[in-house]
VOBA-1610 file (N, C-alpha, C; in pm, whole numbers, padded with zeros to 5 digits, always signed):
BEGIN
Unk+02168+01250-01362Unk+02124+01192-01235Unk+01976+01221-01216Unk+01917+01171-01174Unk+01797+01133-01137Unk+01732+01244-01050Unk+01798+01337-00975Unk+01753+01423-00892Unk+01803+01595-00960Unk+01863+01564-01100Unk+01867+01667-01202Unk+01747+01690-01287Unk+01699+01544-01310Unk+01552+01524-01416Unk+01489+01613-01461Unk+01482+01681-01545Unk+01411+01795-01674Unk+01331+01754-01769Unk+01233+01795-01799Unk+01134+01763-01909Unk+01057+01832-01909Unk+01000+01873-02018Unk+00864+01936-02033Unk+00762+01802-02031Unk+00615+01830-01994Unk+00543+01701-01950Unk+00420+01802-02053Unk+00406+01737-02137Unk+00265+01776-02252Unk+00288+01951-02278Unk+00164+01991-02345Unk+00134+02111-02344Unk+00005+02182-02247Unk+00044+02260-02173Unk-00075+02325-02024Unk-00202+02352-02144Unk-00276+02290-02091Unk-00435+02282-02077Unk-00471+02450-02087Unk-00540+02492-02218Unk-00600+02604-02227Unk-00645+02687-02139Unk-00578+02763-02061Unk-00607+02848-01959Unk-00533+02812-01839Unk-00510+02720-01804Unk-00442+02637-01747Unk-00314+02664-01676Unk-00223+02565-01578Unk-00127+02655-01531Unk+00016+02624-01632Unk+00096+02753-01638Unk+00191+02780-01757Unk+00339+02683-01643Unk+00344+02542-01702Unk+00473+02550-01601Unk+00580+02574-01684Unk+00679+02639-01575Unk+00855+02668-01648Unk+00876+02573-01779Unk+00976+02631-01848Unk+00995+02558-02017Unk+01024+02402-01979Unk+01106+02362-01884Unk+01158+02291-01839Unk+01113+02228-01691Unk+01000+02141-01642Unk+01001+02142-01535Unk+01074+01996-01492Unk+01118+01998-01352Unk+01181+01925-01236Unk+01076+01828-01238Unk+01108+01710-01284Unk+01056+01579-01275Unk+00991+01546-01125Unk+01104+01539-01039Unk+01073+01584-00927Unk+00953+01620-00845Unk+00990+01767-00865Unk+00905+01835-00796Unk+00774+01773-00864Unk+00774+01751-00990Unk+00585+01721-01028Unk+00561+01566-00954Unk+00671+01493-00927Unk+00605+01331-00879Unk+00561+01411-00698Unk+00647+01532-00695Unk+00592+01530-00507Unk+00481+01639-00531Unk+00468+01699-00616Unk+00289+01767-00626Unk+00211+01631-00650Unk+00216+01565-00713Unk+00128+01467-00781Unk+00126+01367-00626Unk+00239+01347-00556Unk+00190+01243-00453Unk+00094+01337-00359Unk+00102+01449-00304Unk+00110+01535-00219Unk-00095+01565-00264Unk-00075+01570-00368Unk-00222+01572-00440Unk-00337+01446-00434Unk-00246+01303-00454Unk-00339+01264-00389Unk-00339+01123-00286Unk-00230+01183-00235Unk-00233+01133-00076Unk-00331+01281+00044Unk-00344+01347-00025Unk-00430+01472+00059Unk-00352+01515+00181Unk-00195+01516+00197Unk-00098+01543+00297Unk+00031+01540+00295Unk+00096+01673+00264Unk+00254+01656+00284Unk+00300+01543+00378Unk+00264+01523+00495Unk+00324+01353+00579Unk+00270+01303+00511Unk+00116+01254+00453Unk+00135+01130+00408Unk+00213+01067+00292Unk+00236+01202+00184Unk+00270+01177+00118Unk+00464+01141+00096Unk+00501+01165+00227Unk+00648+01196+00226Unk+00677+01060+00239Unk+00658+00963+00304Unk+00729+00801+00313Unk+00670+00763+00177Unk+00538+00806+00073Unk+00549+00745-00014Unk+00666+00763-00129Unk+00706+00897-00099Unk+00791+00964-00199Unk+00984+00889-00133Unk+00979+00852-00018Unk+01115+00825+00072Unk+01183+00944+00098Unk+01082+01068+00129Unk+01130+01204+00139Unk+01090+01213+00282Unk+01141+01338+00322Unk+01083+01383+00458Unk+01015+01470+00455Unk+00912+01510+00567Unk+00802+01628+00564Unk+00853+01751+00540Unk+00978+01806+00610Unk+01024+01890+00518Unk+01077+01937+00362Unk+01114+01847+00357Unk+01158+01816+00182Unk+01022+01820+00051Unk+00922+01747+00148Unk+00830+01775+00031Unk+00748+01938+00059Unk+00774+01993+00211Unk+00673+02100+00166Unk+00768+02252+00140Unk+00954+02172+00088Unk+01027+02345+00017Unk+01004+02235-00107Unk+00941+02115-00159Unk+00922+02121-00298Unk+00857+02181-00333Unk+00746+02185-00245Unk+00609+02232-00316Unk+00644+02340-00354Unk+00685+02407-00204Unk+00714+02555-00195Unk+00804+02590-00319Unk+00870+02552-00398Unk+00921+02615-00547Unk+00870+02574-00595Unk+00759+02465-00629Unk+00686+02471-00767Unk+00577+02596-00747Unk+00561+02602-00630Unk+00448+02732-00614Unk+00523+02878-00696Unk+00656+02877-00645Unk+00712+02983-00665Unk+00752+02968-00845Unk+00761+02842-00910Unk+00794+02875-01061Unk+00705+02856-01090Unk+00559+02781-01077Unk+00505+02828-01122Unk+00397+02961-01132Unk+00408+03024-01024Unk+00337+03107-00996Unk+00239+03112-00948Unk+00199+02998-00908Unk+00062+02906-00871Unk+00035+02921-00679Unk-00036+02932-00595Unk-00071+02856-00530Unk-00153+02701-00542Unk-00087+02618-00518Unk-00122+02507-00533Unk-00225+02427-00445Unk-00206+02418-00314Unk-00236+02340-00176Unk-00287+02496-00122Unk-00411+02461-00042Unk-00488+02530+00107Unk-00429+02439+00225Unk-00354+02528+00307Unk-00388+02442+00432Unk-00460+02446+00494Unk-00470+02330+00543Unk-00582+02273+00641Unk-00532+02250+00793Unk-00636+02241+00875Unk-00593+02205+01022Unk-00540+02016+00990Unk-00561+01933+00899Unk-00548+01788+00893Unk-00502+01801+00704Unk-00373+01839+00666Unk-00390+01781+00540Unk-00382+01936+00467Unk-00439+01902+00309Unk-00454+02036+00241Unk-00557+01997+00132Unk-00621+02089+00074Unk-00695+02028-00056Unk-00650+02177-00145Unk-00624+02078-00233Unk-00578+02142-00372Unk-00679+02281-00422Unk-00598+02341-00475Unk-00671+02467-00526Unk-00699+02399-00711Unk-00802+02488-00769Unk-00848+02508-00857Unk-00707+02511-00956Unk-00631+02568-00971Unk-00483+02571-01058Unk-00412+02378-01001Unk-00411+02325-00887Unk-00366+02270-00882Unk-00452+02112-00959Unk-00576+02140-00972Unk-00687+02033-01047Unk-00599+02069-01172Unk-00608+02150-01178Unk-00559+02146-01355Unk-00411+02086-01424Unk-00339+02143-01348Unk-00207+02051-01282Unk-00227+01907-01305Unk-00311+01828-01178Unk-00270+01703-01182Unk-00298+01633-01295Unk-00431+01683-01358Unk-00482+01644-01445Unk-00406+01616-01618Unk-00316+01762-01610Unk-00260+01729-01697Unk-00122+01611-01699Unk-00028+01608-01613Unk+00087+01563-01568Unk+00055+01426-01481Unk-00045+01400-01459Unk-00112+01272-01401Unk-00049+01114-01499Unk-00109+01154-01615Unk-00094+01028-01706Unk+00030+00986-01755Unk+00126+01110-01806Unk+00226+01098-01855Unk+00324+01034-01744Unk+00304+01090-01609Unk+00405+01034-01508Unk+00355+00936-01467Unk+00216+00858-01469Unk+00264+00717-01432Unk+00274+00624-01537Unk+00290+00691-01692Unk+00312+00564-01758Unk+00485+00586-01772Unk+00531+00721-01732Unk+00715+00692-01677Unk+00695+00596-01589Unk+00666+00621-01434Unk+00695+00499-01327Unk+00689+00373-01405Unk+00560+00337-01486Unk+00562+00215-01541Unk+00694+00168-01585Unk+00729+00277-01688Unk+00823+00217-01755Unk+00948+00222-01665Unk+01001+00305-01593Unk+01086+00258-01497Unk+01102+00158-01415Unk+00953+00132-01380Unk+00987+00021-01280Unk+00963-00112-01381Unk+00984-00134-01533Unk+01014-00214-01604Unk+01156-00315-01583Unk+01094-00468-01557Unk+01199-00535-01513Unk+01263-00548-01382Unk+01213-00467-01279Unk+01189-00441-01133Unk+01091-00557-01077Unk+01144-00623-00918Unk+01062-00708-00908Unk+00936-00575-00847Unk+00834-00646-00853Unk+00659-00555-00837Unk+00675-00550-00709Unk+00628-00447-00628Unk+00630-00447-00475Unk+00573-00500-00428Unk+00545-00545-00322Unk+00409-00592-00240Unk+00310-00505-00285Unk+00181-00578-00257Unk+00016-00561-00244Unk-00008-00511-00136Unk-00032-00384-00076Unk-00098-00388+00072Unk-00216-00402+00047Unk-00324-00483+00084Unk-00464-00534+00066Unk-00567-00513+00193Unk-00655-00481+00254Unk-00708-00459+00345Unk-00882-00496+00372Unk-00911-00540+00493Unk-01035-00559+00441Unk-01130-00651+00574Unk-01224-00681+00618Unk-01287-00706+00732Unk-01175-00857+00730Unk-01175-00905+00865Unk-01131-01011+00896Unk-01191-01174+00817Unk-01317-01169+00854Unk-01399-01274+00821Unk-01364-01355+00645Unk-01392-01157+00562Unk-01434-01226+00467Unk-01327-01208+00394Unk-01182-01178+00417Unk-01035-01197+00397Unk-01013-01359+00413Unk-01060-01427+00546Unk-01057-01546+00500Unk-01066-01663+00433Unk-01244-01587+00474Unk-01338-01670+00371Unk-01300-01666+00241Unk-01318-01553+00183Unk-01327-01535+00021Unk-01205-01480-00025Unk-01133-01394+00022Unk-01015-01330-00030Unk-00886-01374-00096Unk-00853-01418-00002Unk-00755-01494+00038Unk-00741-01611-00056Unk-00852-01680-00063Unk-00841-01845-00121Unk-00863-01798-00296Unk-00908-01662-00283Unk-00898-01636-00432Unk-00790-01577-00498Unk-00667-01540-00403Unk-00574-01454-00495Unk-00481-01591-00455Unk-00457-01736-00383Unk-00355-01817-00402Unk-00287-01808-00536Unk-00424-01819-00624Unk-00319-01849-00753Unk-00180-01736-00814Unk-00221-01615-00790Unk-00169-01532-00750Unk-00025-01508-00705Unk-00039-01573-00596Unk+00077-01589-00474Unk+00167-01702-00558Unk+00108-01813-00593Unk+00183-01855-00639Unk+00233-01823-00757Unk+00228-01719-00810Unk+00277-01674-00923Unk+00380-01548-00935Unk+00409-01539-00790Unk+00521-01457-00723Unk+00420-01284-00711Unk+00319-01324-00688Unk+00258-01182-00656Unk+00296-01163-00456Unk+00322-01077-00411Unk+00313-01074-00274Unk+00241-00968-00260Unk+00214-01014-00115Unk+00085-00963-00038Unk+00115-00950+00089Unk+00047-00833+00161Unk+00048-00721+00273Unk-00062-00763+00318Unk-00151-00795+00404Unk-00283-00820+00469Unk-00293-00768+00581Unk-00389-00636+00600Unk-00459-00594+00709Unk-00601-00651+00741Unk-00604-00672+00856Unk-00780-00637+00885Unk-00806-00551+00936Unk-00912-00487+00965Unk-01005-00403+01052Unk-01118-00331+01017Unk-01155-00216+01082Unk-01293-00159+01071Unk-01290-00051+00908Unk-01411-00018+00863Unk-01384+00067+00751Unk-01342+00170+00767Unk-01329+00281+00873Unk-01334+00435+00867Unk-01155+00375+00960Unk-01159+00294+00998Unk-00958+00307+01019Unk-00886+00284+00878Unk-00928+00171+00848Unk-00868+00133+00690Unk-00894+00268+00615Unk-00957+00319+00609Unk-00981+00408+00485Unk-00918+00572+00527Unk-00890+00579+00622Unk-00835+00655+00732Unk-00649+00643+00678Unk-00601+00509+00689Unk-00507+00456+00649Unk-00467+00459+00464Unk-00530+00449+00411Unk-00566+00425+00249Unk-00495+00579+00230Unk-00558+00635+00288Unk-00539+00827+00250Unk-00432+00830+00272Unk-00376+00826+00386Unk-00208+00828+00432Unk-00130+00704+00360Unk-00161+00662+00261Unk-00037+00608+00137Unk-00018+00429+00219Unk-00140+00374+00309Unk-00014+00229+00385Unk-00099+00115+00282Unk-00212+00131+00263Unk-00274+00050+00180Unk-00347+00052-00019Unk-00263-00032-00086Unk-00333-00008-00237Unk-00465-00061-00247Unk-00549-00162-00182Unk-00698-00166-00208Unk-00719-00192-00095Unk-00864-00120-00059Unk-00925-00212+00038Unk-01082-00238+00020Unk-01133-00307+00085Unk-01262-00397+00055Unk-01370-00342+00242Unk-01455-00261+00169Unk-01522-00236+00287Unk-01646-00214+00289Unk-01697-00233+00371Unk-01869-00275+00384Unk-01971-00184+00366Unk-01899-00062+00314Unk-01985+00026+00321Unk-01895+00143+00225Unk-01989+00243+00156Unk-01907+00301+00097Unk-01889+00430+00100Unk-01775+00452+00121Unk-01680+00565+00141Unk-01738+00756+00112Unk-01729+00810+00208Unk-01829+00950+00197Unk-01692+01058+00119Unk-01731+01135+00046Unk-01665+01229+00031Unk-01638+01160-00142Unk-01504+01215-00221Unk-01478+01211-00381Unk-01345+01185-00414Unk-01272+01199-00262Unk-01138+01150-00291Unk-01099+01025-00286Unk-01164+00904-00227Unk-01142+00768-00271Unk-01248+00750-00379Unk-01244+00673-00450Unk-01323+00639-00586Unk-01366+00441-00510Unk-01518+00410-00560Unk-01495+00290-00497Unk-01593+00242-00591Unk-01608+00124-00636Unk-01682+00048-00698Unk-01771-00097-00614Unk-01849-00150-00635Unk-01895-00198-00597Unk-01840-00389-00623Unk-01861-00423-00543Unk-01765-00591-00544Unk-01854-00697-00561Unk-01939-00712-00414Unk-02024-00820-00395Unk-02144-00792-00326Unk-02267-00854-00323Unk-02379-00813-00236Unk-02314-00971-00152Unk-02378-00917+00009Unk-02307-01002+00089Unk-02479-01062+00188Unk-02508-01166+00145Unk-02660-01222+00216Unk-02599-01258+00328Unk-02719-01216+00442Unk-02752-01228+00611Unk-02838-01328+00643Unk-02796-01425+00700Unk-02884-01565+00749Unk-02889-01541+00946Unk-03032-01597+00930Unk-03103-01602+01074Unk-03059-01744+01106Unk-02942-01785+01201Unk-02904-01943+01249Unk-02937-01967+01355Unk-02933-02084+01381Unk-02872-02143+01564Unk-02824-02277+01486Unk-02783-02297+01642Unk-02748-02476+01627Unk-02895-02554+01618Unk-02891-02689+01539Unk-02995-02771+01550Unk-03099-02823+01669Unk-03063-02809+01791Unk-03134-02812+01875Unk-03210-02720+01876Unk-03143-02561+01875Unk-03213-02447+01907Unk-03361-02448+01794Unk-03330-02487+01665Unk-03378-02509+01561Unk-03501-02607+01569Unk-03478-02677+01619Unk-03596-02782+01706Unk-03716-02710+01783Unk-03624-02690+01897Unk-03735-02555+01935Unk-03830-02496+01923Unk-03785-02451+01799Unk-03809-02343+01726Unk-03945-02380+01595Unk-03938-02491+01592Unk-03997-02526+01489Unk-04147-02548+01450Unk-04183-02545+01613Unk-04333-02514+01570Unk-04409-02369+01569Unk-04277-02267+01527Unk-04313-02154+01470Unk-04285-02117+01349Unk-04342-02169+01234Unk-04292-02156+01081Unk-04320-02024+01080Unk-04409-01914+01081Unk-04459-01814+01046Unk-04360-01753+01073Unk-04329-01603+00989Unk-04243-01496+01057Unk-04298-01426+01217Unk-04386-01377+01199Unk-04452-01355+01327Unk-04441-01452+01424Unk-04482-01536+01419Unk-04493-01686+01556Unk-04319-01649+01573Unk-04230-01670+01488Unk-04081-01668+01508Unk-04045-01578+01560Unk-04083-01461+01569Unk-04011-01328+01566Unk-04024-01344+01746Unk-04163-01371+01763Unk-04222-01406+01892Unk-04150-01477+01986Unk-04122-01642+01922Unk-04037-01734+01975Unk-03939-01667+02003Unk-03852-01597+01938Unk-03721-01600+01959Unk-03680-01481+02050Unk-03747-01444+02165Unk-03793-01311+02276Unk-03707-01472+02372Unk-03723-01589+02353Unk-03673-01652+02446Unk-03543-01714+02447Unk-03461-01703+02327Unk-03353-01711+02279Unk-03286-01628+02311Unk-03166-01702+02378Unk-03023-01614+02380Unk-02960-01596+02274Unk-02964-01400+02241Unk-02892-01351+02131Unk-02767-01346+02114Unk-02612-01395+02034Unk-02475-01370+02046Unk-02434-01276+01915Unk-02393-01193+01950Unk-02372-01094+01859Unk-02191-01044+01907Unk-02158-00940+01834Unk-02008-00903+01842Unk-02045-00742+01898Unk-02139-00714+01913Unk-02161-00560+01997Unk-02294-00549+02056Unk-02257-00436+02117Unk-02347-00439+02262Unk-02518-00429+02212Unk-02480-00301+02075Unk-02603-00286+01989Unk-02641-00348+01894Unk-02586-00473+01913Unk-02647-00598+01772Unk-02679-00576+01595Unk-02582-00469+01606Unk-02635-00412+01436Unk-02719-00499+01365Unk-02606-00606+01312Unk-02643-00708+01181Unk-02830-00779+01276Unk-02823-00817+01423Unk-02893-00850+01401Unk-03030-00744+01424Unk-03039-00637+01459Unk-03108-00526+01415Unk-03174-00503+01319Unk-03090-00482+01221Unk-03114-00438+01093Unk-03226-00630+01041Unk-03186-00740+01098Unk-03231-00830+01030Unk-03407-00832+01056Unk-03427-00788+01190Unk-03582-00749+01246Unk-03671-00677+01204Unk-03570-00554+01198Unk-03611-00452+01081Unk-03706-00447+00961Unk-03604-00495+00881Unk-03626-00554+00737Unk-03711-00661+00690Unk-03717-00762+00788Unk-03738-00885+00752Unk-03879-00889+00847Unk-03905-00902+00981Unk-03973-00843+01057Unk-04091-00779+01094Unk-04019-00639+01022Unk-04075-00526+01031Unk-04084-00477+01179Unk-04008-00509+01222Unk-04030-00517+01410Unk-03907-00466+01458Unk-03903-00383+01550Unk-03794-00333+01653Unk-03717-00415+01778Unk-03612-00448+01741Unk-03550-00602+01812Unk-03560-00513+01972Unk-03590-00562+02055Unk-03544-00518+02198Unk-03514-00639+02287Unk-03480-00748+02264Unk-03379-00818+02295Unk-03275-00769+02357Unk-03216-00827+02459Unk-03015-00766+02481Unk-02963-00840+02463Unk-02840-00855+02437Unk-02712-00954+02381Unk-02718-01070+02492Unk-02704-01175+02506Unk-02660-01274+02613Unk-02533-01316+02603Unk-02498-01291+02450Unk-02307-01319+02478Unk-02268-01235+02375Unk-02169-01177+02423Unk-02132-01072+02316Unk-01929-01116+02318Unk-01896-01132+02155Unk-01786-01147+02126Unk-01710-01078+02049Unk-01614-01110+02022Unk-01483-00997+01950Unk-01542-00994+01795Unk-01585-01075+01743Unk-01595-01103+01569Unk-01680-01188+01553Unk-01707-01187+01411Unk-01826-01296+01391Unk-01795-01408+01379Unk-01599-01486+01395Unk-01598-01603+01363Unk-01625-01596+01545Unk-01587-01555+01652Unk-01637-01594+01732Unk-01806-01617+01761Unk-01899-01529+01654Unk-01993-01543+01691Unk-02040-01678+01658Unk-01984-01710+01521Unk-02005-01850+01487Unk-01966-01998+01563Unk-01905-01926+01628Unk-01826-02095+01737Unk-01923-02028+01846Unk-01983-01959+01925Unk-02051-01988+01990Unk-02222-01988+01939Unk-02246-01973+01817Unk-02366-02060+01800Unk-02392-02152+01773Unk-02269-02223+01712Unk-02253-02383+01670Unk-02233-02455+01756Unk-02143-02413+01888Unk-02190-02458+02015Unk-02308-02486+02101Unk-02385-02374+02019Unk-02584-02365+02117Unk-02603-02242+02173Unk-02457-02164+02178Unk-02523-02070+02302Unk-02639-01981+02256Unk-02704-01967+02122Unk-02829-01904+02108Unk-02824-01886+01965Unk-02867-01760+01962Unk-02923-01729+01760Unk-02843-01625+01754Unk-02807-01596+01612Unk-02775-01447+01553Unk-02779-01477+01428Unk-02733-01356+01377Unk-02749-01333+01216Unk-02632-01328+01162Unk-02548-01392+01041Unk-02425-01427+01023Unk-02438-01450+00855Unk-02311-01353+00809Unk-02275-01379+00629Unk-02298-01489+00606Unk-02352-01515+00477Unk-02385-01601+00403Unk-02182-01675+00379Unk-02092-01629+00348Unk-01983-01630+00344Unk-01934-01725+00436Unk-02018-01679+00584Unk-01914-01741+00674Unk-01991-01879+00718Unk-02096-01884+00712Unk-02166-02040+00822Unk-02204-02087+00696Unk-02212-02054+00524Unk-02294-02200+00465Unk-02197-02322+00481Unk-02087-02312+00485Unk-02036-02483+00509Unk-02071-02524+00653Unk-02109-02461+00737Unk-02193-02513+00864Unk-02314-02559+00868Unk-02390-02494+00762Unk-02501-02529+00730Unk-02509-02625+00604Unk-02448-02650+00556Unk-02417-02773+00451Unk-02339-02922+00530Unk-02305-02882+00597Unk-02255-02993+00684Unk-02374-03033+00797Unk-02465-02961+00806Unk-02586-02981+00932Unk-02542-02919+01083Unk-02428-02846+01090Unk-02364-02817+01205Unk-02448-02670+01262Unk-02487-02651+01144Unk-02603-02517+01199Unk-02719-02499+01093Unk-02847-02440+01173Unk-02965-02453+01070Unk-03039-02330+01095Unk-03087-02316+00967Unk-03110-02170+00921Unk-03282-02161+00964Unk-03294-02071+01036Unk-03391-02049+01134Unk-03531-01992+00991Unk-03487-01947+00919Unk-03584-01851+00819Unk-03558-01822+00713Unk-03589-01831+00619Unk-03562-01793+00492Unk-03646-01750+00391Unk-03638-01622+00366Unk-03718-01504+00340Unk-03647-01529+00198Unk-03779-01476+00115Unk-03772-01444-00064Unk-03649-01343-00052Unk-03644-01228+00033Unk-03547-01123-00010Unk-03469-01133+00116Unk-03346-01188+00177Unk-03256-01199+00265Unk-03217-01040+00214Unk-03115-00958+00369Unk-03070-00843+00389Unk-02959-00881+00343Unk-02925-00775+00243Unk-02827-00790+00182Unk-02704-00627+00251Unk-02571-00675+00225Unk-02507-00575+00246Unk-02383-00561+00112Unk-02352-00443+00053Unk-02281-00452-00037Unk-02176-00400-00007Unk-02027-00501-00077Unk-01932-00468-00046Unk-01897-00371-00179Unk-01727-00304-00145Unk-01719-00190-00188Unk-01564-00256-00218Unk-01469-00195-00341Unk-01336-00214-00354Unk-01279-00085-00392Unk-01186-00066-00311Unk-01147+00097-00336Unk-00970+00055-00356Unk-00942+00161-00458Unk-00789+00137-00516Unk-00702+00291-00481Unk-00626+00295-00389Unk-00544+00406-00407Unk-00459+00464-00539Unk-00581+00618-00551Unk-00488+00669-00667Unk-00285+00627-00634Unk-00286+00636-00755Unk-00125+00628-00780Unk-00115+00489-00796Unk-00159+00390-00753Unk-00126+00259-00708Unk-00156+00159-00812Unk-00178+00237-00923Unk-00183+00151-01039Unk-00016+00134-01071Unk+00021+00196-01075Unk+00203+00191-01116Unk+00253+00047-01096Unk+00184-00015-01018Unk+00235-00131-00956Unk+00172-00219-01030Unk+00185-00286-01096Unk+00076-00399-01222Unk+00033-00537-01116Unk+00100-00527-01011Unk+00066-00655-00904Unk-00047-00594-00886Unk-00091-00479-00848Unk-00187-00411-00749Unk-00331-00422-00894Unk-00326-00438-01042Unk-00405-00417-01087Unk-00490-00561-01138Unk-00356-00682-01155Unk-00378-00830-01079Unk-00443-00899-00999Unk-00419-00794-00882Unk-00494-00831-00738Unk-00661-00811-00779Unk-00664-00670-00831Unk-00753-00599-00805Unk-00862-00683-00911Unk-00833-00719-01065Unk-00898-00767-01158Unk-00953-00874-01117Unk-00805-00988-01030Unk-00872-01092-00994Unk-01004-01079-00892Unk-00995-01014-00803Unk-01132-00972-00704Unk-01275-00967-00775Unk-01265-00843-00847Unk-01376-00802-00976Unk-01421-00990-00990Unk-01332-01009-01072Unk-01350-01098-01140Unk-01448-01261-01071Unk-01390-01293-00933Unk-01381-01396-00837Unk-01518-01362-00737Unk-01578-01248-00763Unk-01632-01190-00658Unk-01798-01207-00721Unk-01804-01231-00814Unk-01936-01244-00896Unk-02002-01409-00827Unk-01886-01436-00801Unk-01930-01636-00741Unk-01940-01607-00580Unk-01938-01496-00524Unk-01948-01517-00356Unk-02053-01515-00334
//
């Protein structure tokens, strides 16, 4: 039975920790989740265990092997020095078991995560083929430090975020550089037009109503900044939930902002909005793709993930 499971898993790493002749299959998949989910809870719904259950597992692998394994923490635990050595060794061998167990198993869902906008825009329309190929998919949106907040506690296998991740326990690679365009609607653009210069513009647009999605106008901040060289002191004149709202109310007229290249060029290819400036070096922001350890086991999740890499060179 399955909850008897015995094996020795390689030979311990020169100096390394000595486990029993025989160790509990077990107990090493709930060190190994517990390791790097960074939390007995988080790691317990991944395992279908309860918070107690995984921390008297631990508690006897500590005790056969002789090891302290886990520090607690006021949020979590981080592994001790014996326990690096641990995962390291018993890491590979147990997920190419899961592999092979979950051989012939339908693949679980994808939990995928990632700003609203560009889930639409770009995400999405790139993994159809995907979907139709019986891959399924989990879709969150939201901010980076909740998602990634979430990622740690075991609910999401990738997520896609705008910025990249502080600390060594998520691993993240880089996806797409994401270009920032200065718009309005065509009227506003009219306006506007007998100020070609950056300066004359920067000037003009003190009389333009700004629509942004926060009170402190980041994206368009940073665009003054950079581009500029000037300190925006402007205030918002309409401020909305997201940038597709920001986009329906500049395509409407209600003023200017600064908006992904992602989201308004078919607005601006259609003439429905016109690009106020266009600078040799547009502000770029780079996106980030981060994969929850463990979450390779799942060959959907490495599918998902290739196709992205792959699809993300054309955004």
């Amino acid at each position: 039975m399955k909850n008897q499971t015995r094996a020795t898993v390689g030979p311990p790493a020169a100096g390394g920790n000595q486990l029993p002749p025989h160790a509990d299959l077990n107990l090493l998949r709930t060190f190994l989740a517990v390791y790097r989910a960074g939390s007995f809870t988080a790691a317990a719904p991944r395992l279908g265990l309860s918070q107690p259950t995984v921390t008297a597992q631990i508690r006897t692998l500590e005790q056969q092997t002789g090891r302290e394994l886990f520090t607690r923490l006021p949020r979590g635990v981080e592994p001790t020095p014996h326990a690096q050595e641990l995962a390291g060794q018993i890491a590979g061998p147990l997920d190419a078991l899961a592999t092979l167990e979950d051989t012939g198993a339908a693949a679980a869902p994808v939990h995928l995560a990632g700003p609203s906008e560009l889930l639409c825009v770009r995400v999405l329309p790139a993994l159809v083929p995907l979907v139709a190929d019986g891959v399924q998919l989990r879709v969150t949106q939201g901010l980076p430090e909740p998602l990634l907040e979430e990622m740690r506690a075991g609910r999401h296998d990738l997520v896609i975020a705008t910025r990249r991740p502080r600390g060594r326990a998520l691993e993240s690679v880089p996806l797409a550089d994401e270009e920032y365009l200065l718009v309005a609607n065509p009227v506003w653009a009219e306006r506007l037009a007998g100020h070609p210069g950056a300066d004359d513009l920067c000037t003009a647009l003190r009389d333009v109503p700004m629509v942004t999605y926060a009170e402190d106008l980041p994206i368009v901040r940073r665009y003054w900044r950079t581009i500029f060289g000037k300190q925006l002191t402007a205030l918002a004149a309409v401020t909305v939930p997201n940038l597709y709202a920001v986009l329906s109310a500049v395509n409407a007229g209600a003023g200017v902002s600064v908006l992904p290249r992602s989201l308004c060029q078919e607005y601006l290819d259609s003439g429905r909005l016109a690009l106020l400036h266009d600078p040799e070096e547009p502000p770029l922001n780079t996106l980030f793709l981060l994969q929850r350890p463990g979450s390779e086991a799942n060959p959907d999740v490495i599918r998902v993930r290739d196709t992205l890499q792959r699809t993300a060179r054309d955004w």
